[in-house]
N, C-alpha and C positions, 0 to 999 in steps of 0.2 A: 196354591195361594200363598203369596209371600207379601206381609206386611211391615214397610217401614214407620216406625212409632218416631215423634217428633215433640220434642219437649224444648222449645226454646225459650229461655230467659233473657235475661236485659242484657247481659255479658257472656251467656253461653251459649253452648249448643250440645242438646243430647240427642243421640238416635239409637233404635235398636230396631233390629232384626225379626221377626217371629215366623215361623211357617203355620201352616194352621192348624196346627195340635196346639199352638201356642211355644211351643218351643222355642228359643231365644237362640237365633244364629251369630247375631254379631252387636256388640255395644261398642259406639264411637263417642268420643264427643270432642269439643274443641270451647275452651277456656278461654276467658281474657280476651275474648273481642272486641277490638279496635283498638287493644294494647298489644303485651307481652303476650299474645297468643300463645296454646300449643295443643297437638292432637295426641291424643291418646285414642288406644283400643287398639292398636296396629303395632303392633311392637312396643321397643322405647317410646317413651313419651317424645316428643318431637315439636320445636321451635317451628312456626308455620304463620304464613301473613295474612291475618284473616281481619281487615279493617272495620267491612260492616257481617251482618245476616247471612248476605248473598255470600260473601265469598269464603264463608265459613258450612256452607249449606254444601258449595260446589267444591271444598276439599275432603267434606265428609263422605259424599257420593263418588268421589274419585278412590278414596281408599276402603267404601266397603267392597267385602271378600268374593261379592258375584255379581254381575253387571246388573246395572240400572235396568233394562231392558228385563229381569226376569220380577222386577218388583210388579204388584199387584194395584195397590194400591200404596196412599200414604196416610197416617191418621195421626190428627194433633193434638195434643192437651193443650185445652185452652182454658185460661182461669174463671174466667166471669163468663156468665150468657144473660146474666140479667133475669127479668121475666120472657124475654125472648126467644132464648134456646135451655127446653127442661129435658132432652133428650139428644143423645147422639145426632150428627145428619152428613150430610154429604156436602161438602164446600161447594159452593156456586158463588156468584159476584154477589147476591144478594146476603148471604148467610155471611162473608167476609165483610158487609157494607155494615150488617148487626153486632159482628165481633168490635169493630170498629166502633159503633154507637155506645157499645160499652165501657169502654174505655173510661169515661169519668168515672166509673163504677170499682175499676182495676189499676189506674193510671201507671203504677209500675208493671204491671204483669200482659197485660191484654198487647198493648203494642208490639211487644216484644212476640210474643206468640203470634199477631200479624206478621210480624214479618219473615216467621218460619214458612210459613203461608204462603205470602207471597214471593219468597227466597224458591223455593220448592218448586210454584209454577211457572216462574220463571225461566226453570233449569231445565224440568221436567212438563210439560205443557200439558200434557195428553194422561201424566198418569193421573186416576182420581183422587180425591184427597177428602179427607174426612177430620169433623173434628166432634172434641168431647171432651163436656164442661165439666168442671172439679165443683162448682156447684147446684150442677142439673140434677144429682140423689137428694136433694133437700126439700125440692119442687114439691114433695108431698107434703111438706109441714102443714098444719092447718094454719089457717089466718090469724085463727088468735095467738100460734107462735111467732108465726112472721111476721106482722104488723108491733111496730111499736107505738105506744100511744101519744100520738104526736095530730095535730091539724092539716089537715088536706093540703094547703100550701106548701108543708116542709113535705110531708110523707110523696108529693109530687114531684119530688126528686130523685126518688127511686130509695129514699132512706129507709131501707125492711133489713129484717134477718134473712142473708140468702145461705149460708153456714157454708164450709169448703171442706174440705180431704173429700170430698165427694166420691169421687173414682178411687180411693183407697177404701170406704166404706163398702162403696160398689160390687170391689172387688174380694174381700171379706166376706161380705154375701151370700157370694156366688162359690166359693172354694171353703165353705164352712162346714155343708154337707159330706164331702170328699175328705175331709181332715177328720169327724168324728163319726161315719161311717153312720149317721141317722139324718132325718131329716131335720130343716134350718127352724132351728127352735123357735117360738113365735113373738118370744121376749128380747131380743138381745140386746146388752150395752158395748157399746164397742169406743173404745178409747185409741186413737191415737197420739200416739206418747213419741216425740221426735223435740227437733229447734223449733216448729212450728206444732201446738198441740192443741188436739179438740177432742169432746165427746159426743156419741152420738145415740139416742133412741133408734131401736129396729123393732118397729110393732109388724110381724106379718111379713116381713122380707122390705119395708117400708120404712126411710125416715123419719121421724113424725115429732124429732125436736133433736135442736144441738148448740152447744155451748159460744160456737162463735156465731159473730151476729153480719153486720152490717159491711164488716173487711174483718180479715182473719186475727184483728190486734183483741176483740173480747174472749169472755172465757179462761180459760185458766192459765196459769201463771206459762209464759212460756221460755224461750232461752233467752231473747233480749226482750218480746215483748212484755207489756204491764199485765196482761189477760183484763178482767172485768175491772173497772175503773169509776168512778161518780162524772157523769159528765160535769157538772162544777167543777170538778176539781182539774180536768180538761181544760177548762175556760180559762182555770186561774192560771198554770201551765201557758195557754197561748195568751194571757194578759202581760203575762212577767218576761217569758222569752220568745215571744212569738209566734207565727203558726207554722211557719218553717222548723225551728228548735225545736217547739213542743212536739211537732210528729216525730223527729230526730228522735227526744226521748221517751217517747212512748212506745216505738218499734224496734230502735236499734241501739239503746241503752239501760232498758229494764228487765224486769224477767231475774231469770237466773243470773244474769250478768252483774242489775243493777244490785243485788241484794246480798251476790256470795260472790261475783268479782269474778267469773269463769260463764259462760252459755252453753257450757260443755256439762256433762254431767257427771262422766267420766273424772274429769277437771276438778271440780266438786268435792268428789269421791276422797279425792286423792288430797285434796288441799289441808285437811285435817284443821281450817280456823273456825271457828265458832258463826262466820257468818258465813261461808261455805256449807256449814251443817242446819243452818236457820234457811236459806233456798231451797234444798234436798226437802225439809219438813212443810214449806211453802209452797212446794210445787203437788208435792202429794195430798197436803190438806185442802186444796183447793179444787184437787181430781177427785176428793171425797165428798168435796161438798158440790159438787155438779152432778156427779153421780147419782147422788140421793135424789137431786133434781128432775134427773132423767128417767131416772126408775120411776119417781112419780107420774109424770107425764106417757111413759107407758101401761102403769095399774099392779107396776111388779118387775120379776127381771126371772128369765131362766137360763141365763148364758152370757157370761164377760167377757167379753175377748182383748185382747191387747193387740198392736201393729205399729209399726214404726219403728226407729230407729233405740229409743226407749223404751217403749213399751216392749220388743223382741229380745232386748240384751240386757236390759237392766235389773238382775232379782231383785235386790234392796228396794226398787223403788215399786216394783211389785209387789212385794208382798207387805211394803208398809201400806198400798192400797187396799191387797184383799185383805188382810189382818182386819182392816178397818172397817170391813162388809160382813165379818163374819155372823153380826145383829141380824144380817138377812136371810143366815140363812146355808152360808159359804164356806165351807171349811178346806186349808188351804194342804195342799200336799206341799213338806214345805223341803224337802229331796227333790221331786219334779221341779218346784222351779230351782233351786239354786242349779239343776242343772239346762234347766231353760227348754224341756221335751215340751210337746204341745199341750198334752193334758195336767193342769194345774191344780184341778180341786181331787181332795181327797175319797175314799169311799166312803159313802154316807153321806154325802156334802148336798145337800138341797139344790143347790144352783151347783151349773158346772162354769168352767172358766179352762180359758184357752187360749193360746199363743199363736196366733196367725200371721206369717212371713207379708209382709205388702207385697202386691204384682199390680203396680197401680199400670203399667206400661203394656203389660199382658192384658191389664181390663180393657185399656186402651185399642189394643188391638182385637179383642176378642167382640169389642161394641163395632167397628169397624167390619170383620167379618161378616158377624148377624146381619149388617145394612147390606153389605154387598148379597149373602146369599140372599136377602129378600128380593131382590133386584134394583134396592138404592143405587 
């Protein structure tokens, strides 16, 4: 069983390889679609003419490392399923007609992922294809998270918390066990820390509350976005510069960007100016004040984890988090993380805490397996 994993964005294209250990055969992708293209994963990076989807779909299948013919299947991350898709499934016309309904739901994200979709069976007609939502791990939330208090009219729009990094939580999960050699603790808060950041309740191996809500801009401070915000103050945003501008600066001018002038955190790091150090302290007091949230809403916590591109590499801004849970209970190894090993809490430490690599791509492929050996 060979599975190719399909991650298409508005301007890219990602693929990978997995066989069914999960093991990762080959990673391609192709950038800059419908401009300056280029392929990477084969060599040198390489100048290639890839206008739309399609024909970035048919140079990536040209240059992986074993013929099309020995692939299995294909399976896609796709961002939004709405209340339609809470679980993995098997693409069919009808399932691609839902992805598509979603789309006001996603409107940068979903299309795009359509038309990996349909790039794929185009090329490939007969191989199956699979897809799996970044926000189908949330589906458990109870209704009193998900519902916002709003009148039947608006909430008729689909306006709920569906929360996202779904398939990174998923995947956390599932490789939690095998990372600390005991079974998956019943409490867990799991934070991923990246450009795009959220936290999540795991009551039980279960969602059951997360910091972003409605599209991935609430929640905590992120690299351009604002994280949680007063809708008023949204309104006044799109009264003053419209509703074009104000989503401009709400997603792709606030955050870390808007406060210390970098979305990098790295950047940050480095920049040594007083509002560069006021971001760094903004991004972490607002991952403590979620936390606390989420702990509530589970009844307690036995296990923290971090993933993402932040949360895996960055001590500093680790351990400004755990330092600030230590009330609960957490006491930090503080040699483990500056060297970033997985086990992070000290001996004695009431709660433990852990470093988990993302394989949101591996979840990806490993939900795709499950359906097929069921006989999806």
């Amino acid at each position: 069983m060979v599975v190719l994993v399909v991650n298409a964005g508005s301007s890219s294209l990602k693929a990978a390889v997995f066989a069914a250990d999960l093991t990762e055969r080959a990673a391609l992708r192709v950038t800059e679609i419908g401009g300056a293209a280029r392929l990477d994963g084969v060599g040198p990076s390489q100048a290639v003419n890839a206008p739309d989807h399609a024909a970035a779909m048919a140079l990536i299948l040209e240059a992986l490392p074993m013929p099309v013919t020995s692939l299995s299947a294909a399976a896609h991350r796709v961002v939004h399923g709405g209340d339609l898709f809470v679980s993995p499934c098997r693409v069919t016309d009808s399932v691609a007609q839902g992805i598509a309904a979603c789309i006001a739901l996603a409107p940068l994200h979903n299309p795009a992922n359509l038309s990996g979709i349909r790039a794929l069976q185009a090329l490939t007609p007969d191989l199956p294809q699979y897809a799996s939502f970044d926000t189908a791990f949330h589906a458990t939330n109870p209704d009193v998270a998900r519902r916002y208090a709003l009148p039947q009219r608006a909430e008729g729009l689909g306006i709920k918390r569906y929360g996202f990094h779904g398939l990174s939580y998923a995947s956390l999960t599932a490789r939690l066990p095998a990372l600390t050699g005991e079974a998956l603790p019943r409490r867990v808060l799991a934070l991923h820390l990246g450009n795009g950041a959220s936290i999540c309740a795991i009551l039980d191996g279960q969602s059951v509350a997360t910091s972003m809500g409605y599209s991935p801009l609430d929640g905590l401070t992120m690299g351009s976005r604002t994280g949680g915000i007063d809708g008023n103050a949204v309104l006044r945003l799109a009264e003053v510069f419209g509703i074009a501008e104000a989503g401009r600066i709400l997603n792709r001018e606030s955050g870390l960007l808007g406060l210390g002038g970098a979305s990098d955190m790295r950047a940050l790091h480095g920049a040594g100016t007083p509002e560069a150090a006021f971001a760094v302290d903004h991004f972490c007091y607002w991952a403590l004040r979620h936390a606390g949230s989420l702990i509530a809403a589970m009844g307690g916590v036995d296990a923290l984890c971090f993933t993402g591109g932040i949360g895996e590499n960055d001590s500093k801004v680790r351990r400004n988090i755990l330092s600030g849970l230590d009330f609960i209970g957490l006491s930090l190894d503080h040699a483990a993380n500056d060297r970033g090993i997985p086990r992070l809490h000290a001996e004695g430490s009431r709660i433990t805490a852990w470093i988990v690599p993302a394989m949101e791509e591996a979840q990806i492929a490993a939900e795709a397996l499950a359906l097929i050996a069921a006989g999806e």
